[in-house]
PDB file of N, CA, C and O in Angstrom:
ATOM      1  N   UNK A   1      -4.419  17.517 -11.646  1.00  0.00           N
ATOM      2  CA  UNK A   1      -3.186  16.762 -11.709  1.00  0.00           C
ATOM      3  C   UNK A   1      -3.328  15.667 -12.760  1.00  0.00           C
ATOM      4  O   UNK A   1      -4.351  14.997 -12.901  1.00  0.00           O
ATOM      5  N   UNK A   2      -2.179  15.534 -13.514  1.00  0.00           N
ATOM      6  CA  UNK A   2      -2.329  14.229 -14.505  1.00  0.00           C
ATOM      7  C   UNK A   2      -2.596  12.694 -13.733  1.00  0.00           C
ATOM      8  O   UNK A   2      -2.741  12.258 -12.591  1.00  0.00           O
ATOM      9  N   UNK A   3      -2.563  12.230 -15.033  1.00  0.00           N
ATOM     10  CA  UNK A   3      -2.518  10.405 -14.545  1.00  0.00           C
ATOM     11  C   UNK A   3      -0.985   9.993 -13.975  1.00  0.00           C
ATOM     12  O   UNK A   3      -0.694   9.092 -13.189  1.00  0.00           O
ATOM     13  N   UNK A   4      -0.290  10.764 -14.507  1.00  0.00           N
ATOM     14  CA  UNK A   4       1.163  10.750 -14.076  1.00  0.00           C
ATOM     15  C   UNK A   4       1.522  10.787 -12.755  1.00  0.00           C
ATOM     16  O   UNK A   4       2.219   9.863 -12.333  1.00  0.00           O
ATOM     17  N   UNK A   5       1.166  11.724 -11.969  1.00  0.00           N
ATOM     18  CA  UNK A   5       1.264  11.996 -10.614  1.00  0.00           C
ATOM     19  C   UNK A   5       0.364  10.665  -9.757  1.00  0.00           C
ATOM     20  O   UNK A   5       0.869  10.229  -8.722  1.00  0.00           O
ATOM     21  N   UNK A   6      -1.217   9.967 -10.353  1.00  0.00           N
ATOM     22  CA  UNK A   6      -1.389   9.616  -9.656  1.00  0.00           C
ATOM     23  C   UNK A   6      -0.889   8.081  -9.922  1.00  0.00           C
ATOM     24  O   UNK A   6      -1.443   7.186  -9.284  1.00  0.00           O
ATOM     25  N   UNK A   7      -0.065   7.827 -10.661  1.00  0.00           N
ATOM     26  CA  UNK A   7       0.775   6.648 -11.188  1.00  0.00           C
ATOM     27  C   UNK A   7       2.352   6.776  -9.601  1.00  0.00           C
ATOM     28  O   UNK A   7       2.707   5.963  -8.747  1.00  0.00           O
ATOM     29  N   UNK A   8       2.875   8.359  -9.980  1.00  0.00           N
ATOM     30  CA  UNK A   8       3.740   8.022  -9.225  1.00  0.00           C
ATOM     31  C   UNK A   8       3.519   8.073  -7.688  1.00  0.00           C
ATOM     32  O   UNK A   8       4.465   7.903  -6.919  1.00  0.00           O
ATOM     33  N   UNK A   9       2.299   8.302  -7.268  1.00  0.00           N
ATOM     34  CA  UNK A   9       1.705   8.203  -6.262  1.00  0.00           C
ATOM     35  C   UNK A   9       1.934   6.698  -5.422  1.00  0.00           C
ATOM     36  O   UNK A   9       2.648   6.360  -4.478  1.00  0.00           O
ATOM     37  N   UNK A  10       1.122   6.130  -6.128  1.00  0.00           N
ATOM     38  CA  UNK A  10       0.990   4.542  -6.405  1.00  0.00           C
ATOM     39  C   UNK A  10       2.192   4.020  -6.164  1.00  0.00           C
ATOM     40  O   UNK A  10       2.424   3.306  -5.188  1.00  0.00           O
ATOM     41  N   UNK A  11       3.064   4.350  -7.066  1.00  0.00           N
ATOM     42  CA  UNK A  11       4.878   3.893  -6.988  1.00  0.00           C
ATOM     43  C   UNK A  11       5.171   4.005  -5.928  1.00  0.00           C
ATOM     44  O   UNK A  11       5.589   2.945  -5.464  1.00  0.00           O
ATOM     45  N   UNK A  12       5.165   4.946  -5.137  1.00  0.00           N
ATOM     46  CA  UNK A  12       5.773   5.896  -4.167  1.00  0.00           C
ATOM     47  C   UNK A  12       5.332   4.832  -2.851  1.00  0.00           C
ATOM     48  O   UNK A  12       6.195   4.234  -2.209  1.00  0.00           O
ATOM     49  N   UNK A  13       4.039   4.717  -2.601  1.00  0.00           N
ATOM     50  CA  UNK A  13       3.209   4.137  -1.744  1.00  0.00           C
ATOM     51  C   UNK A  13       3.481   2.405  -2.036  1.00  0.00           C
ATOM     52  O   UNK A  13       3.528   1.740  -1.001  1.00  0.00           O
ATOM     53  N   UNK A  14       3.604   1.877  -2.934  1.00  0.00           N
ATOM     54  CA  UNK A  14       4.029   0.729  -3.119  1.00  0.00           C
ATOM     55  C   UNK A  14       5.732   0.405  -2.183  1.00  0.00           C
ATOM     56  O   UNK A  14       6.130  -0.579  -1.560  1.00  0.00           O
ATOM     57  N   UNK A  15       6.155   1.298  -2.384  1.00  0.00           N
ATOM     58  CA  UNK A  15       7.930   1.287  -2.592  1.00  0.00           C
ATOM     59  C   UNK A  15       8.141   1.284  -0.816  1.00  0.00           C
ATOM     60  O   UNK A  15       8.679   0.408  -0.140  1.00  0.00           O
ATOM     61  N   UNK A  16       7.525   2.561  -0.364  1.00  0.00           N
ATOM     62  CA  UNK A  16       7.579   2.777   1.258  1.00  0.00           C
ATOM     63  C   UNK A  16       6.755   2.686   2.132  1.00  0.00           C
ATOM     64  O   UNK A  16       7.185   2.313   3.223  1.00  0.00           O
ATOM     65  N   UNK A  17       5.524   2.930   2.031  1.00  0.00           N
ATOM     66  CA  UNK A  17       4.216   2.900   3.068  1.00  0.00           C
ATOM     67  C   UNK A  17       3.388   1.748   2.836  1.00  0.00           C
ATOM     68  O   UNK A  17       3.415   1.074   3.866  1.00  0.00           O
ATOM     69  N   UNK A  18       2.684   1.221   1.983  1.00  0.00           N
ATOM     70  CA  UNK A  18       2.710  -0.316   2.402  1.00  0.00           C
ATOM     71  C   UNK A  18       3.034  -1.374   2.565  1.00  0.00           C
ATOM     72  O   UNK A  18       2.308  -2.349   2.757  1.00  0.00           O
ATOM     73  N   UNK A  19       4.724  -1.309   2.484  1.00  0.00           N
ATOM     74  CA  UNK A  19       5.672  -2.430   3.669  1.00  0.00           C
ATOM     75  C   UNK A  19       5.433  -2.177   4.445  1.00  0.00           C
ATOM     76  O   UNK A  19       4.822  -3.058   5.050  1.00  0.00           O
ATOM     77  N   UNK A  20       5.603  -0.967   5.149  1.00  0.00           N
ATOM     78  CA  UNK A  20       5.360  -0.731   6.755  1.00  0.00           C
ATOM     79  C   UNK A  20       4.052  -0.709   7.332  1.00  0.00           C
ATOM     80  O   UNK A  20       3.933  -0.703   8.557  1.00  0.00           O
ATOM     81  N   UNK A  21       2.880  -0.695   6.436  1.00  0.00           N
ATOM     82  CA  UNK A  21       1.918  -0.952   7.145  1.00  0.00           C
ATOM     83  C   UNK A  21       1.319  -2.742   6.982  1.00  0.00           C
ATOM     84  O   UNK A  21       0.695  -3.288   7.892  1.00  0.00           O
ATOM     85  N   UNK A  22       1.567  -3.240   6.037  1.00  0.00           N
ATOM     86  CA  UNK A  22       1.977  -4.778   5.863  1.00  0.00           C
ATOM     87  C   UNK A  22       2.398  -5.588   7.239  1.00  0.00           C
ATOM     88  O   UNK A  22       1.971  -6.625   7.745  1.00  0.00           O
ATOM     89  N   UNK A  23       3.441  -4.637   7.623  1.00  0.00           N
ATOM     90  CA  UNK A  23       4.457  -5.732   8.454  1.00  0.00           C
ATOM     91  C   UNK A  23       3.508  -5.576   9.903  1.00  0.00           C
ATOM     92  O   UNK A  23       3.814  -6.219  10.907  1.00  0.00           O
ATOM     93  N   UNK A  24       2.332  -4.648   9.875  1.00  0.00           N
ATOM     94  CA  UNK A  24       1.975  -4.247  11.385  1.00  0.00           C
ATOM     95  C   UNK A  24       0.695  -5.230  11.194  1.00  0.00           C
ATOM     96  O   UNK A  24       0.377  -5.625  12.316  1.00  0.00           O
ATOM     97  N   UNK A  25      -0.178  -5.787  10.178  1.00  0.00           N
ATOM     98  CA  UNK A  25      -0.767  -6.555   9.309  1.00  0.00           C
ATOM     99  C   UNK A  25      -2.211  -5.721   9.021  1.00  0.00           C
ATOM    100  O   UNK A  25      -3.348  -6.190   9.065  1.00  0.00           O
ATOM    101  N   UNK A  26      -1.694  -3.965   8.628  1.00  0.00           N
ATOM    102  CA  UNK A  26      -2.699  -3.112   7.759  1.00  0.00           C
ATOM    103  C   UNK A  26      -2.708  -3.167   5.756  1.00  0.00           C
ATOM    104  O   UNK A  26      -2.325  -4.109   5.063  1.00  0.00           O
ATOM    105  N   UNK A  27      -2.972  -2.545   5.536  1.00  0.00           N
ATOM    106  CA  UNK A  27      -2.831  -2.222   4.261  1.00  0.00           C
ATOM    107  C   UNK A  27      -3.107  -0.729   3.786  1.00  0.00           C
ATOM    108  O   UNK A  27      -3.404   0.118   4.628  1.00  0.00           O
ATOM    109  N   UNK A  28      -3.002  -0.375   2.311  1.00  0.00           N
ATOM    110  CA  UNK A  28      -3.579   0.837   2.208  1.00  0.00           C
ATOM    111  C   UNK A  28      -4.554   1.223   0.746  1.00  0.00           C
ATOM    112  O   UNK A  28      -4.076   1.108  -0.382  1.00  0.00           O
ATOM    113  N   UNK A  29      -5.020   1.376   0.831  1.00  0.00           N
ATOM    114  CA  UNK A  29      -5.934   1.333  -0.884  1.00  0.00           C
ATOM    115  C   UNK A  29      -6.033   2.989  -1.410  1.00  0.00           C
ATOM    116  O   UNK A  29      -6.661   3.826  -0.762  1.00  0.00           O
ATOM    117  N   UNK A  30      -5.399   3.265  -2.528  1.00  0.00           N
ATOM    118  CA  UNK A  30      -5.834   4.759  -3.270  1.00  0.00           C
ATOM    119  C   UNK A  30      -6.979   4.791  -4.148  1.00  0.00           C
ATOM    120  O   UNK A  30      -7.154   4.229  -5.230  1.00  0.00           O
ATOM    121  N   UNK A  31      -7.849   5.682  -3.367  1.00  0.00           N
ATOM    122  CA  UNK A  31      -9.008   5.670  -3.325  1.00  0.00           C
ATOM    123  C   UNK A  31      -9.119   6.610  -4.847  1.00  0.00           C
ATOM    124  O   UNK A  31      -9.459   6.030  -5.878  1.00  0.00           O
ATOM    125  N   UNK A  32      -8.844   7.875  -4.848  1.00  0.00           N
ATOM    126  CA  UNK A  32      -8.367   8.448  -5.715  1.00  0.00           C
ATOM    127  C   UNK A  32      -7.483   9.886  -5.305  1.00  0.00           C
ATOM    128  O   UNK A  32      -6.950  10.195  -4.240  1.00  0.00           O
ATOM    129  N   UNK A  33      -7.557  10.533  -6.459  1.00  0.00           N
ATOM    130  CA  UNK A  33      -6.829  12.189  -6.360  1.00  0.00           C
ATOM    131  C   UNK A  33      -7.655  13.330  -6.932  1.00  0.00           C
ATOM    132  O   UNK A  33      -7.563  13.307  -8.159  1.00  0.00           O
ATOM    133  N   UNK A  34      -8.237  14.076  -6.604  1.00  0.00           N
ATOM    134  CA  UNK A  34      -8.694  15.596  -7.400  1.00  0.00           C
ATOM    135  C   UNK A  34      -8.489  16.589  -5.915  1.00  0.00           C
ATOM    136  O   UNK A  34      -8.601  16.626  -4.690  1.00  0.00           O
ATOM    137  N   UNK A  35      -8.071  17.379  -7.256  1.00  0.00           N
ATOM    138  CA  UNK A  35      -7.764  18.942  -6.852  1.00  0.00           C
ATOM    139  C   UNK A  35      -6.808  18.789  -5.354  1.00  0.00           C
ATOM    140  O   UNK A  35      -6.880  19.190  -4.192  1.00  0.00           O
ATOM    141  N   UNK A  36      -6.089  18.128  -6.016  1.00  0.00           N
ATOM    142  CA  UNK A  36      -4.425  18.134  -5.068  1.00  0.00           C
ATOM    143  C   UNK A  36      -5.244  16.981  -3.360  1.00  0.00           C
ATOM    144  O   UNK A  36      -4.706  17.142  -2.264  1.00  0.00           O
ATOM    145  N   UNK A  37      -6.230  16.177  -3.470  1.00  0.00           N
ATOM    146  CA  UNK A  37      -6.443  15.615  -2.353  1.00  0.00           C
ATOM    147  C   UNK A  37      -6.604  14.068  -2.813  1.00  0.00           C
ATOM    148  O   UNK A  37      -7.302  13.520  -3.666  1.00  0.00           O
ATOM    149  N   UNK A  38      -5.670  13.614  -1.893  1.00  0.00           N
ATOM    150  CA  UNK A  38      -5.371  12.201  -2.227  1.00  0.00           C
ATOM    151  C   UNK A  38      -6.421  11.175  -1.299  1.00  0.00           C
ATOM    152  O   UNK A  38      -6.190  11.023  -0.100  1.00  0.00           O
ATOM    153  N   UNK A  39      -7.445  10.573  -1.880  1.00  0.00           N
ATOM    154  CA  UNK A  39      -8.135   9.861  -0.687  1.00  0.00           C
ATOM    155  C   UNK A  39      -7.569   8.628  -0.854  1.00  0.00           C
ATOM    156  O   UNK A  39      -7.149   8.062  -1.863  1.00  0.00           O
ATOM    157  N   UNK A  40      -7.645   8.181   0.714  1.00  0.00           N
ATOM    158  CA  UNK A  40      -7.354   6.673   0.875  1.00  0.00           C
ATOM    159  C   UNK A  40      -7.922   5.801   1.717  1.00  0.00           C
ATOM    160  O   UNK A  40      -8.742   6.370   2.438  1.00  0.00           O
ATOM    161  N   UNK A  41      -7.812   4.513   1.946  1.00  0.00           N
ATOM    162  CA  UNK A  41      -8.644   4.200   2.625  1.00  0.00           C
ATOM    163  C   UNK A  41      -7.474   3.098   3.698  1.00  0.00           C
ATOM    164  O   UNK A  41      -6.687   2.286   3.212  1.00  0.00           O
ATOM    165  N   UNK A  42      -7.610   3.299   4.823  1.00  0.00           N
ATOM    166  CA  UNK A  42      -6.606   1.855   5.210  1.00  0.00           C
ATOM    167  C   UNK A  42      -7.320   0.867   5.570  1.00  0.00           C
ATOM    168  O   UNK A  42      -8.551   0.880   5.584  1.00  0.00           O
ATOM    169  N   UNK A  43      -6.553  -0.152   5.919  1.00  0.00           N
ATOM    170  CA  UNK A  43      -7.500  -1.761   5.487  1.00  0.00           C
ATOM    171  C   UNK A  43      -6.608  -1.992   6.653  1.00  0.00           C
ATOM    172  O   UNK A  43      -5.690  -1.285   7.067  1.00  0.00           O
ATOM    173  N   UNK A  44      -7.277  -3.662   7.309  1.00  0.00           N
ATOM    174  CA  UNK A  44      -6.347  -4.811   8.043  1.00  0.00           C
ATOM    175  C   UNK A  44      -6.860  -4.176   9.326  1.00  0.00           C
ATOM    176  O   UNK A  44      -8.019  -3.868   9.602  1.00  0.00           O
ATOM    177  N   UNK A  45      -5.676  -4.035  10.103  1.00  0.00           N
ATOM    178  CA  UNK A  45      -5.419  -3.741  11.282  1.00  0.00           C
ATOM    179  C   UNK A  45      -5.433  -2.847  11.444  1.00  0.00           C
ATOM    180  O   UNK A  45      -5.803  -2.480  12.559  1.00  0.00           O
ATOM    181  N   UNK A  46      -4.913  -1.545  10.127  1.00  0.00           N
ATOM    182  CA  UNK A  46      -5.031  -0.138  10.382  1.00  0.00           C
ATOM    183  C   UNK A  46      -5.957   0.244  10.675  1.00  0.00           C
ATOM    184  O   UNK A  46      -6.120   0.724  11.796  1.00  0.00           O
ATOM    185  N   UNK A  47      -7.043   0.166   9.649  1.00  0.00           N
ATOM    186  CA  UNK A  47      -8.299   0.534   9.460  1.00  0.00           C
ATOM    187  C   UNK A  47      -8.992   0.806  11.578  1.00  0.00           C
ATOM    188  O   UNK A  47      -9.843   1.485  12.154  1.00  0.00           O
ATOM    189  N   UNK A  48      -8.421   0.251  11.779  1.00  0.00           N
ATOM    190  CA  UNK A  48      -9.138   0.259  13.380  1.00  0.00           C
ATOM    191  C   UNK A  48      -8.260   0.870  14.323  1.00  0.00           C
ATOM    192  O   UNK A  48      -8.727   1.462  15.296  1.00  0.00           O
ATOM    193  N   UNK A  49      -6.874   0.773  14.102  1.00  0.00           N
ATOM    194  CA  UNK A  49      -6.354   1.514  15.096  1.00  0.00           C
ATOM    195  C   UNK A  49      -5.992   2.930  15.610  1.00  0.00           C
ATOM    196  O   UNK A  49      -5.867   3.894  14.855  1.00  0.00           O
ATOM    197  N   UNK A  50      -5.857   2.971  16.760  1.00  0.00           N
ATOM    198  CA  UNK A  50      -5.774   4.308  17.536  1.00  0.00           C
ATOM    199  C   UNK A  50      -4.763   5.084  16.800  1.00  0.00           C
ATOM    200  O   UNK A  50      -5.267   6.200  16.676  1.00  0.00           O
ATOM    201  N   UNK A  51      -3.522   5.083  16.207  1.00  0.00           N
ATOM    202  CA  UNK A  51      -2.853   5.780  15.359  1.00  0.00           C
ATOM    203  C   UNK A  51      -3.021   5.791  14.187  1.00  0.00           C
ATOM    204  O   UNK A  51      -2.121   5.817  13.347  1.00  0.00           O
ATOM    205  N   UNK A  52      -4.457   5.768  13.931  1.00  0.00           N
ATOM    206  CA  UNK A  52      -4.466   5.539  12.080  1.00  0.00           C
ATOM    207  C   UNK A  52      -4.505   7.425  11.792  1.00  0.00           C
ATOM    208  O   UNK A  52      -4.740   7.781  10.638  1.00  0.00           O
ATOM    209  N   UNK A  53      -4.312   8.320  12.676  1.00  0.00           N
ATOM    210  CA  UNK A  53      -4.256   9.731  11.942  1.00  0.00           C
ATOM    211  C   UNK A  53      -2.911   9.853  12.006  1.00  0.00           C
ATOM    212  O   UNK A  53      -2.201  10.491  11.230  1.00  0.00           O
ATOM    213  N   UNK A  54      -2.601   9.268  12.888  1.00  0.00           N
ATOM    214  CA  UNK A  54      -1.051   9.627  12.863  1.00  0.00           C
ATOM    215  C   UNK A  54      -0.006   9.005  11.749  1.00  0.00           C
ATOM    216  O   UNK A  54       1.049   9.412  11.262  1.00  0.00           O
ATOM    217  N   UNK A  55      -0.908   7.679  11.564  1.00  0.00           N
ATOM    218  CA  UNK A  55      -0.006   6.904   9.951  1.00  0.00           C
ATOM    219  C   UNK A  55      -0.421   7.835   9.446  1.00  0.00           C
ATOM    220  O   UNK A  55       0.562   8.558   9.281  1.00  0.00           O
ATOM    221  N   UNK A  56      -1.651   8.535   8.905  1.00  0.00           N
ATOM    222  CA  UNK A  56      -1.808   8.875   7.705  1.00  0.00           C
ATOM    223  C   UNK A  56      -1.137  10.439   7.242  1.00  0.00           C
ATOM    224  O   UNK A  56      -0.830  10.684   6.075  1.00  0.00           O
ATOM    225  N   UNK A  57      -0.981  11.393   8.334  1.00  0.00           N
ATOM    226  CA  UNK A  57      -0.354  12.260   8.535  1.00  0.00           C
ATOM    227  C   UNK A  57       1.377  11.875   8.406  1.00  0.00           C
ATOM    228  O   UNK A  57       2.170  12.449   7.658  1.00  0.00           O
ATOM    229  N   UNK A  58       1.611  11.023   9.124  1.00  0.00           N
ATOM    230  CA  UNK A  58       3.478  11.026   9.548  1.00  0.00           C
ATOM    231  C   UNK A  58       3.776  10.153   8.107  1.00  0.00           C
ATOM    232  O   UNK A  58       4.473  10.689   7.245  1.00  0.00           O
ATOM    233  N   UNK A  59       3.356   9.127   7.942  1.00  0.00           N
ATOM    234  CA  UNK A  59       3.724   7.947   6.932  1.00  0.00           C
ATOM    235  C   UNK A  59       2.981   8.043   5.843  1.00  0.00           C
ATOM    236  O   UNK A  59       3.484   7.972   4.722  1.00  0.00           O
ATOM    237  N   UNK A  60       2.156   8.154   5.975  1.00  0.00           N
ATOM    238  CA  UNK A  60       1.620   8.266   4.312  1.00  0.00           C
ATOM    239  C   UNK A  60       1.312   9.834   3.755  1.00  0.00           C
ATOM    240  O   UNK A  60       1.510   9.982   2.549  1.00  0.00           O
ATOM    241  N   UNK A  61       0.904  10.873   4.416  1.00  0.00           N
ATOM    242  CA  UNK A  61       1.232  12.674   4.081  1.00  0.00           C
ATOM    243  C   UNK A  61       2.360  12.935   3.428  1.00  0.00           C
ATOM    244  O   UNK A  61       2.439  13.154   2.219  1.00  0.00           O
ATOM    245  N   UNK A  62       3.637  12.911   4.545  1.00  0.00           N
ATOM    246  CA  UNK A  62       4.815  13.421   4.203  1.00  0.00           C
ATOM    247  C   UNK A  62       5.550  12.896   3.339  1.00  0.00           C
ATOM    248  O   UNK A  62       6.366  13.413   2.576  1.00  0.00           O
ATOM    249  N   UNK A  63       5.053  11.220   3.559  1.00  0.00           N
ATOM    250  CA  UNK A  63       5.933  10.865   2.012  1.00  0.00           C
ATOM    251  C   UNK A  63       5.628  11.195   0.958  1.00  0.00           C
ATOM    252  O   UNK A  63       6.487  11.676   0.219  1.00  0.00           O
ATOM    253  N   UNK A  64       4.388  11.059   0.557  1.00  0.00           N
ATOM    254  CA  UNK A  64       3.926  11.702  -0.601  1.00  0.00           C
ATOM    255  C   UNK A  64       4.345  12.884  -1.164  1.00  0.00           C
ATOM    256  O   UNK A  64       4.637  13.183  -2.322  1.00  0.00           O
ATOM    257  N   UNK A  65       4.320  13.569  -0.022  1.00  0.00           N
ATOM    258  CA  UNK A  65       4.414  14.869  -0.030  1.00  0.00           C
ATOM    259  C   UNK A  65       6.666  15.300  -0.462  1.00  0.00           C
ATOM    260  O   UNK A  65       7.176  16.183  -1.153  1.00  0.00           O
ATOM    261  N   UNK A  66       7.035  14.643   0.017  1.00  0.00           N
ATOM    262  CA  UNK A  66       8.838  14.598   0.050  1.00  0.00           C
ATOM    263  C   UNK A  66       8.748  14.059  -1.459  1.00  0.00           C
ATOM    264  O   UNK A  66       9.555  14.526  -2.263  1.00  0.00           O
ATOM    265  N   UNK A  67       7.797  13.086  -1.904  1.00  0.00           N
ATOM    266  CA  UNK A  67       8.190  12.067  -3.165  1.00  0.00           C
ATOM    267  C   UNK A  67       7.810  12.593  -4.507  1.00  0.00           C
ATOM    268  O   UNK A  67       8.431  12.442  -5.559  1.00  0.00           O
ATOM    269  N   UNK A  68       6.836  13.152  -4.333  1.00  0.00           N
ATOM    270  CA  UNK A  68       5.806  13.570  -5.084  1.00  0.00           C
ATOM    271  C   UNK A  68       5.456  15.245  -5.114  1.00  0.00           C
ATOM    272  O   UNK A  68       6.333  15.767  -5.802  1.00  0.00           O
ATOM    273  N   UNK A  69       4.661  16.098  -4.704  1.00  0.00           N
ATOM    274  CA  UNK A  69       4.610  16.941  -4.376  1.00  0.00           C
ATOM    275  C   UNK A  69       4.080  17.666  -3.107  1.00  0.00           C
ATOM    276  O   UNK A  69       3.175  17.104  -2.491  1.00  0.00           O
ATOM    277  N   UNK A  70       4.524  18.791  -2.681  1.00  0.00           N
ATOM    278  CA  UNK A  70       4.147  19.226  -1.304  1.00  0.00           C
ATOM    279  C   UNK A  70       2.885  19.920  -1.427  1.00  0.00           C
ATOM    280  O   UNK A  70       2.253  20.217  -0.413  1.00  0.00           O
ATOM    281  N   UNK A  71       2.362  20.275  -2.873  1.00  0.00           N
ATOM    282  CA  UNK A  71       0.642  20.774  -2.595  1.00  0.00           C
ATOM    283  C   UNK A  71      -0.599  19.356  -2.207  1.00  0.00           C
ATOM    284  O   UNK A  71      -1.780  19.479  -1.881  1.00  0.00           O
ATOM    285  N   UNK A  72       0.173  18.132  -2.386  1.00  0.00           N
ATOM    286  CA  UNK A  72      -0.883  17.204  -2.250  1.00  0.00           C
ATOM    287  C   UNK A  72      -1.323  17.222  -0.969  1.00  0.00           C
ATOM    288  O   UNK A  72      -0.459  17.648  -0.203  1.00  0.00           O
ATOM    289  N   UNK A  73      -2.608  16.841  -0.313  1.00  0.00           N
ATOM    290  CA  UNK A  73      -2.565  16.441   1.227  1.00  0.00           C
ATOM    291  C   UNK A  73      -3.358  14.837   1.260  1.00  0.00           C
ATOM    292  O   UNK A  73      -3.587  14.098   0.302  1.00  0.00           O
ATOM    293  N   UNK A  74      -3.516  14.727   2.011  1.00  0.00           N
ATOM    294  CA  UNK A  74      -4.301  13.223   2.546  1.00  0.00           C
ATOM    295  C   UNK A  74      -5.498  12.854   3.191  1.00  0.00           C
ATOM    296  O   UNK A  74      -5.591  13.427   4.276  1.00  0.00           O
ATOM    297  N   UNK A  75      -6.381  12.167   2.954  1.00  0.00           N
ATOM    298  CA  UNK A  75      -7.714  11.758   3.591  1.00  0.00           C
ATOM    299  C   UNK A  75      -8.108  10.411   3.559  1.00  0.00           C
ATOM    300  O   UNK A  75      -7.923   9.696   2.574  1.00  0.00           O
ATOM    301  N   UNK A  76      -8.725   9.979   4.750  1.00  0.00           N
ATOM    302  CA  UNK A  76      -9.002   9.107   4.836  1.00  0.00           C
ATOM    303  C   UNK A  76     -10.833   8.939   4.471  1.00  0.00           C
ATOM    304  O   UNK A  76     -11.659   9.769   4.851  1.00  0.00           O
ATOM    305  N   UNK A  77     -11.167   7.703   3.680  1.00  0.00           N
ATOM    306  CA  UNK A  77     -12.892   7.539   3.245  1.00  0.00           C
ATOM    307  C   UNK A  77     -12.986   6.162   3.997  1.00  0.00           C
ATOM    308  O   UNK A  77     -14.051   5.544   4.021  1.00  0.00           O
TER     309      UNK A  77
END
């Protein structure tokens, strides 16, 4: 994938998924991208909580995935 994708990645994740993990007082850091897998890391409050597969799957997967493209997937490091 280009630098492009992982630019609008970034955008994407700026714009919708870390307000909402902000306001819960997490964060999210892009770790990087190869071969269609986006690593990330969550920070704050996320980083520890019991739904952090479920952010990363429901809120940060699918958006990406709706915004960007549907071959990307998500991981947490």
């Amino acid at each position: 994938m280009s630098e492009n994708v992982l630019i609008r990645i970034n955008e994407v994740i700026d714009e919708y998924v870390r307000p909402a993990l902000q306001s819960d007082g997490g964060d999210i850091e892009v770790v990087g991208l190869q071969d269609n897998v986006l690593s990330v890391r969550l920070q704050g409050a996320c980083s520890c909580c019991p739904h952090a597969r479920m952010t990363l799957e429901n809120a940060v997967e699918n958006t990406i995935k709706q915004a960007v493209s549907e071959d990307i997937t998500v991981k947490s490091v």
